[in-house]
PLY file of the C-alpha trace (Angstrom):
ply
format ascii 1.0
element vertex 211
property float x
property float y
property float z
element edge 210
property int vertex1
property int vertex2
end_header
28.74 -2.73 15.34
26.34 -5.71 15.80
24.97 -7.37 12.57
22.75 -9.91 11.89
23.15 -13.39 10.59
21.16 -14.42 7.55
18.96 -16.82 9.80
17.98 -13.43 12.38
17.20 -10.41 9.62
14.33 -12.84 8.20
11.28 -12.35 10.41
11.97 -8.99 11.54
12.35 -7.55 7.72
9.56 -9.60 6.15
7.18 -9.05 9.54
7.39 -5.48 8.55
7.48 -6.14 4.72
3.89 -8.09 5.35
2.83 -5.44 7.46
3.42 -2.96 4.92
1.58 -4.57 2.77
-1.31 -5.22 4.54
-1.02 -1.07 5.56
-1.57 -0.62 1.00
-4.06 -2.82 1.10
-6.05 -0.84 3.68
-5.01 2.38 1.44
-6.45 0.44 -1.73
-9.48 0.42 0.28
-9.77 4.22 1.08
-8.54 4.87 -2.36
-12.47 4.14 -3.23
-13.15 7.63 -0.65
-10.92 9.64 -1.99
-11.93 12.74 -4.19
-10.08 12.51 -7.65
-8.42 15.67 -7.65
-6.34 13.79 -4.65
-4.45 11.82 -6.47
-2.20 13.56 -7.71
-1.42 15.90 -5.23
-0.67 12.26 -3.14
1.24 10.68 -5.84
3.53 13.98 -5.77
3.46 13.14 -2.20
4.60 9.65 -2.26
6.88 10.64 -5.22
8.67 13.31 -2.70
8.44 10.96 0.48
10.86 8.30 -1.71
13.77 10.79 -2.71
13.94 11.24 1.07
13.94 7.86 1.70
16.48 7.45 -1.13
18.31 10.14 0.63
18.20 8.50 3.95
19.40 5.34 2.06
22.95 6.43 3.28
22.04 6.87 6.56
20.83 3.31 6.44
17.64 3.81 8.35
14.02 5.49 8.17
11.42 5.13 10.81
8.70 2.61 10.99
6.24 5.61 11.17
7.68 7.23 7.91
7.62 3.50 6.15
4.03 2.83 7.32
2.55 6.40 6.16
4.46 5.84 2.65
2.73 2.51 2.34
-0.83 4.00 3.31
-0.33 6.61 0.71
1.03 4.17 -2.37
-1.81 1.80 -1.80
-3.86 4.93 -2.22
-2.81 5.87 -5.20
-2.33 2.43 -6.58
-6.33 2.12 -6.12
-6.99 3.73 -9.57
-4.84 1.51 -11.63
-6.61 -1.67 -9.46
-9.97 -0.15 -10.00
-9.10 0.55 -13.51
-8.16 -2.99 -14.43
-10.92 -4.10 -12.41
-13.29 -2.50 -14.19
-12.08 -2.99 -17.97
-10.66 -6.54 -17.36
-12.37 -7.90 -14.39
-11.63 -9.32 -10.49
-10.30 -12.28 -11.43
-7.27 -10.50 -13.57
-6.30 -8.64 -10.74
-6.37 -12.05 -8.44
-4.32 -14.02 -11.14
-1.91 -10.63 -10.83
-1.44 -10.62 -7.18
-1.38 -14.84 -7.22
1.69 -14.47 -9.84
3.21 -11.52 -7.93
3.40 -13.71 -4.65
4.61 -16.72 -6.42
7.04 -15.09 -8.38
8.02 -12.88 -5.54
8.44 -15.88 -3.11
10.02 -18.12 -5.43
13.15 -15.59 -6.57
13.40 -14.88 -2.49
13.71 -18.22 -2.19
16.22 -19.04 -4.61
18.39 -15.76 -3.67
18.54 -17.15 -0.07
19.46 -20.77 -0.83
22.08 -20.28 -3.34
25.75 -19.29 -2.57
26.02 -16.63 -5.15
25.95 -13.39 -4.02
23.90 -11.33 -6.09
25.03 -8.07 -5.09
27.18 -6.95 -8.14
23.40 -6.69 -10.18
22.95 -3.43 -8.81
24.25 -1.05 -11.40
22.90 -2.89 -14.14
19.61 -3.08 -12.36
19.41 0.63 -11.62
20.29 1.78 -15.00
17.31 -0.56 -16.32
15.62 1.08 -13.62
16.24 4.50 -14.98
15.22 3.41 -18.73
11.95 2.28 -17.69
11.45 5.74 -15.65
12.48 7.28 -19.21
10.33 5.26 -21.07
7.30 5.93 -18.43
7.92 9.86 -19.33
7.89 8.99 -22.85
4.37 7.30 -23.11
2.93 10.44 -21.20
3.44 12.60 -24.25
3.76 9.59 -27.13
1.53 6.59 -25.89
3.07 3.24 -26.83
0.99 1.18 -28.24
-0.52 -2.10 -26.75
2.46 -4.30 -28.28
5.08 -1.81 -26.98
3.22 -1.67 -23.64
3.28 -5.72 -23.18
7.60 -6.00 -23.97
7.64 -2.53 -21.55
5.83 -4.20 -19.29
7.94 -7.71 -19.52
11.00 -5.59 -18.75
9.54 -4.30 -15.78
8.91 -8.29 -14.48
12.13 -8.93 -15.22
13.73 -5.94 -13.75
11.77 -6.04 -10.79
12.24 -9.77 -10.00
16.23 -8.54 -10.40
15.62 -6.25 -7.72
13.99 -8.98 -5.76
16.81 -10.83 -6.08
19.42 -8.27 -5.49
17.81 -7.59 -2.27
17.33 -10.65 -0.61
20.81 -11.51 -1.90
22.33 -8.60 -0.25
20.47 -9.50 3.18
22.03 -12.64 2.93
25.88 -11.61 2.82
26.12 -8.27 4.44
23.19 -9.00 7.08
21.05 -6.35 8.39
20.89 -3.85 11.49
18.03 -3.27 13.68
17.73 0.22 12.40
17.60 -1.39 8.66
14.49 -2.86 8.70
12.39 -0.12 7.82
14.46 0.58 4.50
14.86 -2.89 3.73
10.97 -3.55 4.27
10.34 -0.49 1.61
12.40 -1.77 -0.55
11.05 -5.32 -0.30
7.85 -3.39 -0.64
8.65 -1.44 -3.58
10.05 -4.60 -5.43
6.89 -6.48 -5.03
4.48 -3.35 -5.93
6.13 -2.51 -8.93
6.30 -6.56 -10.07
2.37 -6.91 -9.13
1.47 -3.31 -11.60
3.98 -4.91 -14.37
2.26 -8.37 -13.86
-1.25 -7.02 -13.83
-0.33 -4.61 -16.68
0.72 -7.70 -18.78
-2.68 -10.05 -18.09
-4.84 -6.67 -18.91
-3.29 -6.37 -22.49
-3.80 -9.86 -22.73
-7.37 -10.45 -21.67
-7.97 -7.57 -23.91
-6.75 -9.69 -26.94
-8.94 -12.13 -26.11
0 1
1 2
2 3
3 4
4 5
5 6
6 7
7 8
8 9
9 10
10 11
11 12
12 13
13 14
14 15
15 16
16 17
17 18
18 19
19 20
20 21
21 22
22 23
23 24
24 25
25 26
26 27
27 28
28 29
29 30
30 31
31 32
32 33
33 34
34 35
35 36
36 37
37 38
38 39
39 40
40 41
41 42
42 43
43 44
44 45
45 46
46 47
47 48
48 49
49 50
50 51
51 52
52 53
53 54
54 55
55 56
56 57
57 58
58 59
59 60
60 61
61 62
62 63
63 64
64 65
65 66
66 67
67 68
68 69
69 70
70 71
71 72
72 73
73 74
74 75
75 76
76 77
77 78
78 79
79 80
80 81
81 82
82 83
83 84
84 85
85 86
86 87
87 88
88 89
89 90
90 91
91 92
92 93
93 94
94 95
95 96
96 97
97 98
98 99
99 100
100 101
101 102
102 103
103 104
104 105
105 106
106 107
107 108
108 109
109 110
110 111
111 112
112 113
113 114
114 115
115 116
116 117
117 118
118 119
119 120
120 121
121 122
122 123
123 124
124 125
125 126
126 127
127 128
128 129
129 130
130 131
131 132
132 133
133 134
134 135
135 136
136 137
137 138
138 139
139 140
140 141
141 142
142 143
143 144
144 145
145 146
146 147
147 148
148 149
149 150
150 151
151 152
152 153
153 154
154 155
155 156
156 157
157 158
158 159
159 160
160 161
161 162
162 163
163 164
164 165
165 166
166 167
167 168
168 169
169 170
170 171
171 172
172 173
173 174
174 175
175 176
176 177
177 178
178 179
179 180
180 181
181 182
182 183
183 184
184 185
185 186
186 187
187 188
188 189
189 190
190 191
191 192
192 193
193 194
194 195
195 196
196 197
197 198
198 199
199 200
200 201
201 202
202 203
203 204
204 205
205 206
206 207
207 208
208 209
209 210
């Protein structure tokens, strides 16, 4: 079966990664039209529509359709953690938070496709951190952490994430990627910088706070 080089999956993935992007934004932006009582119903949404992409993740595809609604509905319910943030720590947090995000971002995908190592053998240890952080997120909902516990959870999650960002780009690299792939790999290219940018923003909010 036909698989591409490392110089072919490039613009195809991150064309679709971009676009997907672009497709939250425009969620952020309805986000501000959207009743409260939404959200969660759409977060359980989103929440459901990414065990079936995990479950598709053997098949090794999902549709562009499926990857573009999923996008639409996460940058909807990202909108009240940006507005949030916007409102107790101001625009130019959530700039700096995006700015690092796509530096960060750039730079480890970068890095992962220039070097020789193949950073592949990171994924167990970078889903169990995975996993502790989802623990830890369940935790704070019925014992908050405090703002000091927050910060180092939220240092972990840059560091995890960034893992991920390398783990994917790495894997791209050395095992190449289908046509049908692009979808999944776009989410998870997707998911990798969402995550990063909340963990970022998270940080400079407890820190402007200090100030």
């Amino acid at each position: 079966m036909y698989t591409q080089t490392s110089t072919e999956f490039l613009p195809s993935v991150l064309r679709t990664f971009a676009l997907s992007l672009a497709i939250a934004f425009l969620g952020t932006m309805a986000g501000v039209f959207v009743p409260s009582s939404l959200f969660m119903p759409l977060a359980i949404l989103e929440f459901v529509m990414l065990m079936v992409a995990f479950f598709f993740r053997r098949k090794k595809a999902i549709s562009y359709s499926f990857l573009y609604i999923f996008t639409f509905i996460s940058g909807i319910t990202l909108y009240p953690i940006v507005a949030y943030y916007l409102a107790t720590a101001g625009a130019n947090v959530v700039v700096m938070a995006f700015a690092s995000t796509t530096v960060v971002f750039t730079g480890v995908a970068i890095y992962a496709t220039k070097s020789k190592q193949n950073f592949s053998f990171l994924g167990g240890f970078l889903l169990a951190a995975l996993l502790a952080l989802v623990a830890i997120s369940i935790f704070n909902i019925f014992l908050p952490l405090g703002s000091t516990g927050m910060l180092a959870y939220s240092f972990i999650g840059v560091l995890v994430f960034s893992g991920y960002v390398l783990f994917d780009f790495s894997r791209m690299k050395h095992y190449g990627v289908r046509p049908e792939e692009v979808p999944l790999m776009a989410l998870n290219l997707y998911l990798d910088f969402i995550n990063l940018f909340v963990s970022i923003l998270r940080i400079l909010g407890i820190l402007s706070s200090k100030d």
